[in-house]
Each structure stands twice: as structure tokens, then as C-alpha cells.
N, C-alpha and C positions, 0 to 999 in steps of 0.2 A: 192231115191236120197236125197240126206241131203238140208236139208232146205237153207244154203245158196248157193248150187248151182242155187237151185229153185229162188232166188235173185238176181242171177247175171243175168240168160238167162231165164225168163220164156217161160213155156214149149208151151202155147199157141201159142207165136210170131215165137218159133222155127219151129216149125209145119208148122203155115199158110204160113210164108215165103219161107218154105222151096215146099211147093207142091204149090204153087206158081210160082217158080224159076222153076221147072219141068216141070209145065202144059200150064202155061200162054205163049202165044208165044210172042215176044218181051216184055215178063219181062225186068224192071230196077229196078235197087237200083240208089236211089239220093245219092250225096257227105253224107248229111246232116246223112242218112241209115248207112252209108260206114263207117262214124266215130262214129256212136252209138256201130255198132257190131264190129267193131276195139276194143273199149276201154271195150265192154261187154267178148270178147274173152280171153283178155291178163289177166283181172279179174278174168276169169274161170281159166287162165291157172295158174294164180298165186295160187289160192287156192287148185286144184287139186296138186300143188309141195308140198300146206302146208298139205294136208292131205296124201298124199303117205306120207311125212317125220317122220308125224307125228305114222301113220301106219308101217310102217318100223324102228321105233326106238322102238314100242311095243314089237319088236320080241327079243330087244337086252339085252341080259342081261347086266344087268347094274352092278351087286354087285357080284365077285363071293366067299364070305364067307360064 
């Protein structure tokens, strides 16, 4: 995984929260949780567009002389 995804959502938090969320019966996320991984998500998402774009214009030929 590329280092700045590793920045956006470390893997640690994804993890514990996530078997967490599974295991713990009456798990919560607080508001305060809700808008960390809101603004952690749209981050991930925005970069995962920049690197498909950026991966998919590698394929393009750009010059055909």
C-alpha cells in the first residue's frame, strides 16, 4: 500500500475499529469518531481518484510520432 494511503487511514485504527464494531456488543462511534473518519474517507477517496488518473494516463499514449 503507498505510503500515503498509509497516512490518510492508518492501518492499526482500521483494524481495531473495525473488529471492534463486529465483536463488541453495543459498540459506539461518538459524533467527534464520525467526523474524523468522514474527513479520513473522502481523503482516501480523493487520492485513490488521483492515483487511478494518474495510472490510467500511464497507459495513454501520448505522442503518436
Amino acid at each position: 500500500m503507498d505510503l500515503e494511503f498509509k497516512k490518510i487511514l492508518p492501518l492499526y485504527d482500521t483494524k481495531k475499529t473495525g473488529i471492534d464494531s463486529l465483536y463488541k456488543k453495543g459498540y459506539t462511534i461518538s459524533k467527534s469518531e464520525l467526523e474524523y473518519v468522514t474527513i479520513r474517507v473522502n481523503k482516501l477517496k480523493e487520492q485513490t481518484e488521483k492515483a487511478c488518473k494518474e495510472r490510467i494516463n500511464s497507459f495513454v499514449i501520448k505522442d503518436f510520432e
